[in-house]
N, C-alpha and C positions, 0 to 999 in steps of 0.2 A: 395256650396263647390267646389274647384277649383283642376285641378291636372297641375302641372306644371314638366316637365321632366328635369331632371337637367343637365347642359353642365358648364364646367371649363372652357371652351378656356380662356376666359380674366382675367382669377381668379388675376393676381397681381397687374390688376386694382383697386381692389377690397379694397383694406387698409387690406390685410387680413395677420398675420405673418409668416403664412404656406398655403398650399394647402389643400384647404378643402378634409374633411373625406368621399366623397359622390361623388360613381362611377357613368362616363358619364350615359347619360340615364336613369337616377333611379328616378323614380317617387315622388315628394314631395303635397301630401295632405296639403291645408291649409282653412282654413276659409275666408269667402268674406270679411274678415276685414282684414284684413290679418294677426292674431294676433297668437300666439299658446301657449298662456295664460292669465289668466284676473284675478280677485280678488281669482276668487274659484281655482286656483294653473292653470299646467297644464293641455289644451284641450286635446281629446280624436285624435287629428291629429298628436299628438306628440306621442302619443303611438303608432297609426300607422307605421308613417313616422319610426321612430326606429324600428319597423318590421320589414318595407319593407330593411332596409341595411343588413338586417341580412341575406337577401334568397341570395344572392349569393354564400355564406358560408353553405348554409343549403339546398342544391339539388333542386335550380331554379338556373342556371348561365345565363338562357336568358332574354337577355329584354323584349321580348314580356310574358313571363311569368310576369316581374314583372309588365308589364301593364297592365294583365289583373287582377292581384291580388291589384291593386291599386285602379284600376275601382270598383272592386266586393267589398272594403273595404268602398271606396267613397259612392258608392248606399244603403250600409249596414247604414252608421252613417246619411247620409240623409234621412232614414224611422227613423231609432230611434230619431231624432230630431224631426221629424215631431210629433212623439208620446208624448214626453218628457222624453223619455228613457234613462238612460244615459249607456253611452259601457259597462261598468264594474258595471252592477246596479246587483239586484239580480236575483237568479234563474227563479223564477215564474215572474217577470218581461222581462227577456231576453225569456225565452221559449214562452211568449203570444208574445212578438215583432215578435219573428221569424214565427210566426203563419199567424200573417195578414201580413208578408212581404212576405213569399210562395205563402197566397191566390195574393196576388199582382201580385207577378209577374208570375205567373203561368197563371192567369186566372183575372187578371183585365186588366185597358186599354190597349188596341191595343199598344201603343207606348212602356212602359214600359213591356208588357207581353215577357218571355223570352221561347225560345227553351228548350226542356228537357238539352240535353249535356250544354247550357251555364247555365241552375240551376245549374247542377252535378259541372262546374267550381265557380259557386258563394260560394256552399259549403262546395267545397273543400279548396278554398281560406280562409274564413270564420273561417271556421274548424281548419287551421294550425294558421290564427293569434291568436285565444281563446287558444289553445296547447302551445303557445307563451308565452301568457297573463298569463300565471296560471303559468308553470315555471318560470317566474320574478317577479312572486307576485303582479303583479296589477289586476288579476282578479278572485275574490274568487267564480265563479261561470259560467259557459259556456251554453248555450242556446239549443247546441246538445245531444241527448242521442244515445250512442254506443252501439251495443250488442255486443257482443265477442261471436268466435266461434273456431273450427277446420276446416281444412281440409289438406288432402295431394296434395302437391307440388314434383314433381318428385321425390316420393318415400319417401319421408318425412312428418310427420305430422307435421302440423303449424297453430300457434293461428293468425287467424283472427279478425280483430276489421267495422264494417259496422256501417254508421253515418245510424239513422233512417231519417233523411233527406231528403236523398236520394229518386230519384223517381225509381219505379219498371216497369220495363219493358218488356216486353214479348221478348224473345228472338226468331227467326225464326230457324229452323230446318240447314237452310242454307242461306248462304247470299252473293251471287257470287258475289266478290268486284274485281276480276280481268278480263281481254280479253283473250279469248283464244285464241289458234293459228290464225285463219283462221281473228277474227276481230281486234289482235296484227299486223296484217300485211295488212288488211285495213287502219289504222291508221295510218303505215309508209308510205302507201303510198298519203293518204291525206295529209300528213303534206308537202309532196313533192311536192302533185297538182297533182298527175294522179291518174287512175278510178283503179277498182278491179282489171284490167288485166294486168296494170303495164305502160298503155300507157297515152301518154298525156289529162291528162282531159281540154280540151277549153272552159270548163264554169269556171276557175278555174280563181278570180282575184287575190289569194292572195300574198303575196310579199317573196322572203327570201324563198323560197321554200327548196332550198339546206342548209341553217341552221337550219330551220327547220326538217326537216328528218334527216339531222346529230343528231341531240340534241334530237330527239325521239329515236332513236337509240339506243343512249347514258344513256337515262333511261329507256330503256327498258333493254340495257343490262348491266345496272348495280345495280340499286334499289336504286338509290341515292334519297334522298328526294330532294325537290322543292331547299329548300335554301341550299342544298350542292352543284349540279350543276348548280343553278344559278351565283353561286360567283365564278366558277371555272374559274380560269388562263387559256391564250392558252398555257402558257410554263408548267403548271402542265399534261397536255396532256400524258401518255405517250409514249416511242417510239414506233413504228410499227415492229413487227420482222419480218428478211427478209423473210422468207417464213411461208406461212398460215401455221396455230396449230388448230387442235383439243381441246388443252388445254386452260385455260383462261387466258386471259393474266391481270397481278395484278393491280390495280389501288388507289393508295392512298387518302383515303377521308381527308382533312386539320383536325386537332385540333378543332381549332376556329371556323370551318365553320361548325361542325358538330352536332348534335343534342346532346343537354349536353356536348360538348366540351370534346367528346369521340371520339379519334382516331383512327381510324380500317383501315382494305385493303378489298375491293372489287375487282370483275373482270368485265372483258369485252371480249365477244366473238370476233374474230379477224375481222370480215366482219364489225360489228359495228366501230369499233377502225379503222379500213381501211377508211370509210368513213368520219369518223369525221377530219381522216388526209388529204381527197379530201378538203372538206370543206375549212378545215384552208388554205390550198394551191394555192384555186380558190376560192371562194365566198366571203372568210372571208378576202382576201387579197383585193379582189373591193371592198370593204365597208371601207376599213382602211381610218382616215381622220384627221384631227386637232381637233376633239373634245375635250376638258379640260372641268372639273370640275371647282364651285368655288374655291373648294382648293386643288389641286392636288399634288397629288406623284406622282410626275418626276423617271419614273425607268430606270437606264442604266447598261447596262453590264447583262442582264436577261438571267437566265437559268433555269433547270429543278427544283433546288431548289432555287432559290433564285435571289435578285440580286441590284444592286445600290439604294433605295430608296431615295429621296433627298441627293443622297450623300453619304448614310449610308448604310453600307451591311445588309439586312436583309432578312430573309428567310419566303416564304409563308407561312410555318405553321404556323407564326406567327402573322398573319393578320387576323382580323375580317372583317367580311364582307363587313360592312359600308367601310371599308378602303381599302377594294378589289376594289369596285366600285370607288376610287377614283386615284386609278393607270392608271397614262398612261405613253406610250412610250414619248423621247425628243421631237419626231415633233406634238405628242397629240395622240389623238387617243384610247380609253381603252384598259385595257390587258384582261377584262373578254373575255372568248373564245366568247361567243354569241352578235354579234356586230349588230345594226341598220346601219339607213343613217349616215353619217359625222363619222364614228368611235365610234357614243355611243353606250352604254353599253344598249344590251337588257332583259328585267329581268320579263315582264308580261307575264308567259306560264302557267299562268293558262288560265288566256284568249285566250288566241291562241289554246290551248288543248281543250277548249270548242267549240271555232267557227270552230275548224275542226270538233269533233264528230259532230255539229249540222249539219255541212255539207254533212258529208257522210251518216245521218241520211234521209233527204234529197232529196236526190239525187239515194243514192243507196241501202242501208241497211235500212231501218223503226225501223231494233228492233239493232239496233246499241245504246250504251249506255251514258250517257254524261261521260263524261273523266274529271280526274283533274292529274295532276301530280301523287298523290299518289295512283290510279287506278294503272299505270305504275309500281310504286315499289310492289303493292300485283301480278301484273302480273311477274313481272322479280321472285318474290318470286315463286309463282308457275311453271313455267317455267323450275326455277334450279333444283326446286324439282322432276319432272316429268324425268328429265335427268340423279339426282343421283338415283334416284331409280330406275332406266333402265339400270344404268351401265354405261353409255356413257359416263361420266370423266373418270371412272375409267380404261376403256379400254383406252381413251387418254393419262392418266399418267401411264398405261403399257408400252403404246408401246412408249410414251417417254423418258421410264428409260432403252426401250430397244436398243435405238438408241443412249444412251448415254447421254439424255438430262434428267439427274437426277435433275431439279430444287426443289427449296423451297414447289412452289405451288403443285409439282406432287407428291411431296412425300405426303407432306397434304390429296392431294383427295384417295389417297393410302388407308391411314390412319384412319383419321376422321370418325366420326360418319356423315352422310347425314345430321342430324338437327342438329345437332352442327358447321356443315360448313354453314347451310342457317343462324342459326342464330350470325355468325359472319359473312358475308357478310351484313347482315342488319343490323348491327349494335348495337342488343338488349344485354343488360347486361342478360335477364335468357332465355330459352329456352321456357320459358310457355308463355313468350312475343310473340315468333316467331308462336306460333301453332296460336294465335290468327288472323295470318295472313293465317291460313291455317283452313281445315275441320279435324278436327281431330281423328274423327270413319272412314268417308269415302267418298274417292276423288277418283272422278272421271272427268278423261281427256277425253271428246270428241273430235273428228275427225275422221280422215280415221284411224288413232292409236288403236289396242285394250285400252278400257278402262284399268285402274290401280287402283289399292286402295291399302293401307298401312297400316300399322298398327305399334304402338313402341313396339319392343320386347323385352326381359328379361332382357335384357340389357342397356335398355336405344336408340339403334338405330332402325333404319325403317327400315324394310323388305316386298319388296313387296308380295304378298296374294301368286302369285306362288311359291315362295320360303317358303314360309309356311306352302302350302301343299306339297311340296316335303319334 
């Protein structure tokens, strides 16, 4: 069984009388005959394949989702083949498939043996196309059994549904997924190339040192995930205000480039945003070159939103990311802010995020931790939170409103609930999404810092422990 991803570019080559119904990128399942039907009516790939167009409309809008829902569906009907199973057979037929496909892939050969979280995605996948199946009446029978439960959700009771499927796993008491202060600022300065003290490290071969520490910077101080600032424009940047703030200054995540194609505002501390504005000025300005794409978008006339695309006025928010990466300036060169040699577009920071932590692992720190991009966002997570809980916006958008500079953002930190602002900075539609990024009995910040811990109170907001007992 074959997965082929689908692309229109030459669709009118094609003898076709419209533009086919099947968005770029969308996974098409078929049989090695390449047929998706034979005497016995309709294959079980055509019942797939009609799924998978349905998840953009149905809360997967990303490609990578539908390929990995495409995959986990392809692995699915190649054991039931293998058995003589058919997708839509019955009960006790699908529940024993599902049995020796768990033992399989849980605990048979090496090659096909999977990770707990990519079972958790096989049967989540699984799970939604049989939910599928049974709402359009081609399947009188589903392989999963659910319990239903309760529990309360910020102050609400709400029915639960749990696949037995599912593997159980022991959860740890804590499970420090962020840096703290003292190894957030190791990091920055690895990414730069110099030692713990800030000076030049001479065993340091690595290259782009100054776009690098800009861009660590950069998620650090903003909790963008990997594929929001990696697609990011030099002209979405935004301006630098004349004089340093206390306050944060707001930063727009794209539409399209964002996870579920949810659009939010973020910030960025000013010293971050100062640097990232050295960067573009000097480093990113020696790296500018002729580099073009095989098909590129030619942009002229560029500014903070928008700008000539082949001709055509169009604005960033509207650009997917594949198409970010294919903008360049008239003389070449890309617009994504993190540029290589010759003006290309650099986009591998997970790698680079790992071969620094391994290096100041190292060299300097032992219990230094590996890093991946989204390390960085549970740190900028922690980080804010250690700040709103200490007050320290809220004293900057005092004495902002008291100089006159009543902005949007200051009246917000005024305002807002502390995890109501982390969890719109990160972009989560509920707030029980955000605690997951956080210790939610009790957090504790190490350093030279009195420790802190929190707690939500009556209301819904955090209040620090001393406010508590006052």
């Amino acid at each position: 069984m074959l997965v082929h991803f689908f692309s229109g570019e030459d669709w009118r080559s094609w003898g076709l009388d419209g533009e086919p119904l099947i968005p770029e990128r969308m996974p098409v399942l078929f049989d090695d005959d390449f047929l998706f039907e034979d005497k016995g009516g309709p294959r079980a790939t055509r019942a797939v394949n009609s799924w998978l167009r349905t998840l953009p409309s149905s809360g997967a809008p990303s490609s990578n989702s539908w390929r990995a829902y495409a995959l986990a569906a392809r692995d699915w009907l190649t054991h039931l083949q293998r058995h003589r199973v058919a997708v839509f057979g019955t009960r006790q037929e699908l529940v024993a498939a599902l049995g020796t496909y768990a033992d399989r892939r849980l605990s048979g050969p090496l090659d096909e043996r999977l990770e707990p979280a990519s079972w958790e995605l096989q049967v989540t996948a699984l799970s939604r196309f049989y939910d599928w199946a049974e709402s359009e009446g081609l399947a009188a029978a589903v392989p999963f059994t659910v319990a239903t439960g309760k529990r309360m959700v910020q102050g609400r009771l709400v029915e639960t549904r749990h696949n037995r499927a599912r593997l159980r796993r022991s959860k740890p008491h804590v499970k420090v997924q962020y840096l703290e202060s003292d190894f957030a600022a190791l990091l920055r300065y690895g990414l730069a190339g110099l030692d713990p003290d800030g000076l030049e490290d001479t065993t340091f071969r690595g290259r782009f040192p100054g776009r690098n520490a800009a861009m660590g910077g950069l998620v650090l101080g903003t909790g963008m995930r990997s594929r929001e600032f990696t697609h990011l424009l030099v002209h979405e940047v935004p301006p630098l205000p004349a004089e340093p703030t206390e306050v944060p200054i707001s930063w727009t995540v794209p539409e399209l480039g964002a996870k579920g194609r949810k659009f939010r505002t973020t910030w960025i501390d000013y010293a971050s945003l100062a640097a990232v504005h050295s960067y573009i000025a000097l480093a990113r300005e020696m790296s500018r070159g002729s580099w073009r794409p095989r098909r590129p978008l030619v942009v002229e006339e560029a500014d903070f939103y928008g700008g000539r695309v082949n001709g055509r006025r169009t604005r960033w928010a509207t650009l997917r990311p594949e198409e970010r990466v294919r903008l360049v300036g008239p003389e070449g060169g890309s617009l994504l802010l993190a540029l290589s040699y010759d003006g290309r577009p650099f986009m591998d920071w997970g790698t680079l995020f790992r071969r620094t932590a391994r290096r100041i692992r190292e060299r300097f720190e032992p219990r230094f931790p590996d890093v991946a991009p989204h390390r960085c966002r549970h740190t900028f997570a922690m980080a804010t939170l250690e700040k709103l809980v200490e007050g320290h916006y809220r004293q900057a958008a005092q004495l902002a409103a008291a100089t006159g500079d009543a902005s949007g953002l200051a009246l917000y930190l005024l305002k807002a609930d502390p995890l109501l602002i982390l969890r719109d900075l990160l972009g989560h539609s509920s707030v029980v999404t955000t605690e997951v990024y956080l210790n939610p009995r009790e957090l504790h910040l190490t350093g030279e810092k009195p420790q802190v811990a929190w707690s939500r109170g009556e209301t819904g907001g955090l209040r620090s422990l001393h406010e508590l007992a006052s």
